[in-house]
C-alpha positions in Angstrom: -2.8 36.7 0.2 0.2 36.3 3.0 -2.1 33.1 4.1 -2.4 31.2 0.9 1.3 31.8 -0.2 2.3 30.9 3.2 -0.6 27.5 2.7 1.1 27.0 -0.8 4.4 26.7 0.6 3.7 24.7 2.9 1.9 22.2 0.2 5.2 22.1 -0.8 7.5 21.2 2.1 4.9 18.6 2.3 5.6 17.2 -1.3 9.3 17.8 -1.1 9.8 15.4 2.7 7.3 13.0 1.5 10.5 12.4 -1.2 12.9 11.5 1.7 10.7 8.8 2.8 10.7 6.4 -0.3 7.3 6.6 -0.5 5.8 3.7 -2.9 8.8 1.4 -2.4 7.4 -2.5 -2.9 11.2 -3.6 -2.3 10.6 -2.4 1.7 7.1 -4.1 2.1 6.8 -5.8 5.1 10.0 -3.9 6.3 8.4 -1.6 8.5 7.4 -2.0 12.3 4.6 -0.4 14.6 2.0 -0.7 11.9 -0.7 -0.6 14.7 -0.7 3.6 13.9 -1.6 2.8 10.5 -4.9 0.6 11.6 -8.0 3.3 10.8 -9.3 5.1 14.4 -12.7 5.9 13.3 -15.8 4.1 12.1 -17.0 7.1 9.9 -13.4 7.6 7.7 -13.3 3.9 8.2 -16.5 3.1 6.0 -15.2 5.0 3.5 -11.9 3.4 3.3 -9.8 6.0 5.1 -10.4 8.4 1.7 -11.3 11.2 4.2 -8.2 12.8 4.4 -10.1 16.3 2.6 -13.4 15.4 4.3 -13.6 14.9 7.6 -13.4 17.8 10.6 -13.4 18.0 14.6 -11.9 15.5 16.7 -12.7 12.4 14.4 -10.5 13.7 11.9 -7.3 13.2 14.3 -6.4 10.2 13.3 -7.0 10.9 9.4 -5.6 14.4 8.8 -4.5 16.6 12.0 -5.8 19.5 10.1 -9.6 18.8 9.8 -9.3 18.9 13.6 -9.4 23.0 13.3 -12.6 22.6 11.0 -16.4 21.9 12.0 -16.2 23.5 15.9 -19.7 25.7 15.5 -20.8 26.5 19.1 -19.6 23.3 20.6 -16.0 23.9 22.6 -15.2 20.2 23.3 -15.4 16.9 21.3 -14.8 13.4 22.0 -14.8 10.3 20.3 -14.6 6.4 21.2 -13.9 3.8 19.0 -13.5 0.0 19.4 -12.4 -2.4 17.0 -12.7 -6.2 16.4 -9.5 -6.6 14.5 -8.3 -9.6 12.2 -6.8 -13.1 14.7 -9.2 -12.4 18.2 -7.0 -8.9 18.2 -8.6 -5.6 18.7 -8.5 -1.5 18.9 -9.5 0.9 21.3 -9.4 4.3 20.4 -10.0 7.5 22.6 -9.7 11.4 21.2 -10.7 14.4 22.8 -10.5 18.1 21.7 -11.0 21.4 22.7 -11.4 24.8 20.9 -9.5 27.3 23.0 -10.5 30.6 20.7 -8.5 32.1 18.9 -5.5 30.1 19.8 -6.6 27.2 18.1 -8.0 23.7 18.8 -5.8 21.3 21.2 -6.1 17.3 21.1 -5.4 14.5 23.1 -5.5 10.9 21.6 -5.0 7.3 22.5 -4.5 4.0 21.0 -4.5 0.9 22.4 -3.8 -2.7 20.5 -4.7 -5.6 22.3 -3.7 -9.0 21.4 -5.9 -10.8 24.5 -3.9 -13.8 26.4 -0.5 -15.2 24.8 0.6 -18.7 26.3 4.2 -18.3 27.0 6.5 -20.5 25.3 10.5 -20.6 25.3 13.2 -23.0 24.3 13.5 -25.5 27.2 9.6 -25.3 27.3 8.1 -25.1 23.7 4.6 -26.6 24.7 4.1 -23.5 27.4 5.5 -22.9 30.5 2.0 -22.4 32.1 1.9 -18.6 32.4 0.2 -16.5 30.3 1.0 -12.7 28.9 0.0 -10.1 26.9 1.8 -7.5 24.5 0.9 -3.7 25.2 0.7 -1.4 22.4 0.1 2.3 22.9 0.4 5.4 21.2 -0.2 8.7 22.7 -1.0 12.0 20.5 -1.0 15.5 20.7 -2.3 17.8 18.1 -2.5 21.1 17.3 -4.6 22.5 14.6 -5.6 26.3 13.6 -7.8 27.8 10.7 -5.7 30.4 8.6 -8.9 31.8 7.3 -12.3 30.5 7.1 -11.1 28.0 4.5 -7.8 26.6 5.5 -6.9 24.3 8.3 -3.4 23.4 9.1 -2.5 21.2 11.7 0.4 19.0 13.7 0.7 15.4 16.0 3.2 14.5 18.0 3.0 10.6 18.6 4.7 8.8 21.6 4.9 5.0 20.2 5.2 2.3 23.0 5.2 -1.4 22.2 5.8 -3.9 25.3 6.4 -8.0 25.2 7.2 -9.4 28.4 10.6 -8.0 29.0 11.4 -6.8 26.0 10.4 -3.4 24.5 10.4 -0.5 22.0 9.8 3.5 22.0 9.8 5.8 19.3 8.4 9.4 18.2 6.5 10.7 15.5 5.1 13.3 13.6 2.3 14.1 11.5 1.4 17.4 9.2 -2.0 18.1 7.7 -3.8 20.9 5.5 -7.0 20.9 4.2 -8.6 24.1 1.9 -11.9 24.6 1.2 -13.1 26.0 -2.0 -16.6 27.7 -0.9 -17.9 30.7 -2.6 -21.2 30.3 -4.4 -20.2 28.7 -7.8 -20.0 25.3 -9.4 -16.9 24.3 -7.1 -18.4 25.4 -3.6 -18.2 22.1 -1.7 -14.9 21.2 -3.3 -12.4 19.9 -0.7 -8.0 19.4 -0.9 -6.6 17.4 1.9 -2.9 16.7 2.3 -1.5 14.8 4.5 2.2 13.5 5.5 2.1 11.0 8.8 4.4 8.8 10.7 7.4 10.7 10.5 9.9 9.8 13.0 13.5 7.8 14.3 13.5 4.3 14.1 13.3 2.2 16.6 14.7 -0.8 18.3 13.5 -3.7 21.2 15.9 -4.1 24.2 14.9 -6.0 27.4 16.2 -8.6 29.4 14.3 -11.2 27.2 16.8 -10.2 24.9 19.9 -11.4 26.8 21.2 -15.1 28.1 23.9 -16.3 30.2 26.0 -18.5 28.5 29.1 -21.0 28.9 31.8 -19.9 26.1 32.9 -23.1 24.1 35.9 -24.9 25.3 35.6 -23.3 29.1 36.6 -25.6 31.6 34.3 -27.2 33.9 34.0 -24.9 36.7 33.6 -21.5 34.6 31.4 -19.0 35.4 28.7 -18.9 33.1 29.0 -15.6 30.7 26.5 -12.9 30.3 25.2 -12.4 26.4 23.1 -9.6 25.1 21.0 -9.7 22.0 20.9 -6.4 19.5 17.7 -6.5 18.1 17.2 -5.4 14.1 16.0 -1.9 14.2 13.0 -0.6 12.0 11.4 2.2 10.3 8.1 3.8 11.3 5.4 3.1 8.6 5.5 6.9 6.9 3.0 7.7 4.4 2.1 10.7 1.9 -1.7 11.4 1.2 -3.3 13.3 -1.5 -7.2 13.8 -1.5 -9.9 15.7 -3.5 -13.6 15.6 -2.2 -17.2 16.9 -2.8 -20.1 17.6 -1.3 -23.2 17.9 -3.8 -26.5 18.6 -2.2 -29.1 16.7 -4.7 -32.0 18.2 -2.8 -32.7 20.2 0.1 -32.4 17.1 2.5 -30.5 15.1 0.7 -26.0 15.5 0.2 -23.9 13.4 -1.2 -20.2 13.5 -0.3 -17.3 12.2 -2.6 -13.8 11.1 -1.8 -10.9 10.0 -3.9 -7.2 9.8 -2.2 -4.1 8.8 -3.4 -1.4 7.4 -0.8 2.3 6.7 -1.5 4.4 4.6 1.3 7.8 3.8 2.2 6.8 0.4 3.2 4.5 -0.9 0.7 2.9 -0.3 -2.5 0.7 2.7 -3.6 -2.5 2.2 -2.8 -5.8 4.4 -4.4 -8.9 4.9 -2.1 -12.5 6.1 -3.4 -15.8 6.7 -1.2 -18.7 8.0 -0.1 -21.4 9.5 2.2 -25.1 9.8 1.6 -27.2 12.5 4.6 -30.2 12.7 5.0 -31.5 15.6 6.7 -28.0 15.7 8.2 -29.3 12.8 10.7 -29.2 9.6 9.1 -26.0 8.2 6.8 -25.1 5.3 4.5 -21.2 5.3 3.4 -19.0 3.1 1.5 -15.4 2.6 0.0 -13.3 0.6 -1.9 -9.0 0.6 -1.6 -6.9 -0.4 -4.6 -3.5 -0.8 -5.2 -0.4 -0.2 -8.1 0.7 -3.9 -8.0 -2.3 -6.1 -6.7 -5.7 -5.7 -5.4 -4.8 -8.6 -3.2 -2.0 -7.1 -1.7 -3.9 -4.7 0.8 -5.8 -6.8 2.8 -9.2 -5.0 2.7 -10.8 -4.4 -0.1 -14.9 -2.5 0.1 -16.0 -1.1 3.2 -19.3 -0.2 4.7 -21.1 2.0 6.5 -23.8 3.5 8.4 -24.3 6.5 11.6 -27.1 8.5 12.9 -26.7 11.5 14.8 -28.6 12.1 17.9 -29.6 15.6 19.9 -29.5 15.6 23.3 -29.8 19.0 24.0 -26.9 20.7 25.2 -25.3 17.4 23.8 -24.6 16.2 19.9 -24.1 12.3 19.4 -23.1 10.5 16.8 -23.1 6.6 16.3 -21.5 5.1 13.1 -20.7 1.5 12.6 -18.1 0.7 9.6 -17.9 -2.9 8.6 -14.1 -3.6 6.8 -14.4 -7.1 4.0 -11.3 -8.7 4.6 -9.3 -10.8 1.6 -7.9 -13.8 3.7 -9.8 -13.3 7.4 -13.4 -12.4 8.6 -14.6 -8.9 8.0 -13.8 -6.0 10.7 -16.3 -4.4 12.7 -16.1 -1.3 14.2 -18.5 1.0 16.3 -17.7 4.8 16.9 -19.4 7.0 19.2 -19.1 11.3 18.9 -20.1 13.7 21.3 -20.1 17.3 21.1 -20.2 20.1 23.6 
């Protein structure tokens, strides 16, 4: 009873800081910065359009809901995933998380993000047409997490996100934090298979870009001709991280012995954009073979999130002493070309 007060109350801490962060707030759209931790790490949560934040368990789950990473262990004592994506404008995602169950301490993971923009010509203002050399931004976020099951049917779980984004000379670090809990119904009855997911991520300081890109050396107006030419330092706008609050409900129905479907429905509020409403699903087939899909929504526009249905498929392969799983999510865009994206799972 101590553990599903103490889960209860932590429901609500989650509920009550989600308030500080103006979640649902159209007049900030477009406000916030380092939305690369926002793009989905994953192909399986990914073809369901992210809805997953109930479902999904192990070390896929890291990106969706730092709980689920306590969840889904069985005998194996290390996970890892890999996922690349081909993102909208010739940009892209890579994606590696790794996990491992240390007992009765918990499960610790390790993740990393990296979003690659390929070759930039540069440009500036005494050569607008290039100057011939050619760059490339760095973003990369680092995570740790930390997950533990209370009991057999509640996960909680925690990240800690080192944020780096690099231009030339010019660049930005910040910190932040997710919180997860997921509960699983069980028992025998009508609701065994019932999932709640709850999840509150991208918590953290703003930040702010500072480099030498951002400062000149100038001649103050009216100097006289022999002046020594003044140094000048930009300050940069700072801006919020992209915080979020998600709600989910999920259900696995088994229709037959070899048959389960999954269910998803998730609500997420924002403090950068508009409210958005996520539904999906997962159909097994002996556990081996899947077909998934989604759809995202929104409380303004259904053409204000860029993607709209996702798709997906995965198979899971036994190599032994070795688990594998491929899954392939494919992400219809509004404006650009669809998204791809390929995930492979291993299990120890």
């Amino acid at each position: 009873m101590k553990k599903v007060r103490f889960i209860g109350i932590l429901c609500l801490l989650l509920a009550a800081v989600e308030l500080q962060v103006y979640a649902g707030n159209n007049s900030k759209t477009g406000t916030a910065g380092a939305l690369e931790v926002t793009l989905p790490a994953g192909a399986r949560g990914a073809a369901m359009a992210g809805s997953t934040t109930a479902m999904l368990d192990g070390v896929e789950s890291m990106h969706w809901n730092p709980a689920g990473l306590a969840g889904g262990w069985g005998e194996s004592s290390v996970e890892g995933v890999f996922t690349h994506m081909t993102y909208i404008a010739e940009t892209s995602l890579d994606y590696v998380a790794v996990g491992v169950n240390v007992g009765d301490f918990g499960v610790l993971g390790l993740s990393f993000r990296s979003f690659g923009f390929g070759d930039i010509q540069e440009t500036t203002e005494a050569s607008p047409d290039g100057t011939g050399r050619i760059f490339s931004p760095g973003y990369v976020t680092m995570g740790l997490t930390y997950a533990k099951s209370l009991t057999d049917r509640i996960h909680i779980g925690f990240t800690g996100k080192y944020i780096s984004e690099t231009i030339l000379r010019t660049s930005a670090t910040g910190f932040a934090f997710d919180a997860g809990v997921v509960y699983n119904v069980g028992g025998s009855g009508t609701l065994n298979g019932l999932r709640f997911g709850v999840a509150l991520k991208n918590i953290g300081p703003k930040m702010q870009y500072s480099g030498g890109d951002l400062e000149r050396s100038v001649y103050l107006q009216g100097a006289p001709t022999e002046a020594v030419a003044q140094p000048l330092s930009y300050t940069a706008q700072d801006f919020e991280l992209p915080a979020s609050f998600e709600m989910a409900l999920g259900y696995d129905y088994k229709v037959a012995p070899e048959h389960l479907v999954s269910l998803n429905a998730q609500f997420n509020n924002m403090n950068f954009g508009s409210d958005q409403y996520k539904i999906g699903a997962e159909y097994s087939f002996k556990g081996t073979f899947f077909l998934r899909g989604g759809y995202t929504g929104t409380n303004v526009s259904s053409d204000e999130y860029l993607f709209g249905a996702t798709f997906g498929a995965g198979v899971n392969v036994n190599l032994g002493s070795i688990g594998m799983s491929v899954d392939y999510a494919y992400l219809a865009a509004r404006v650009f070309d669809g998204v791809n994206m390929v995930s492979v799972r291993l299990k120890m």
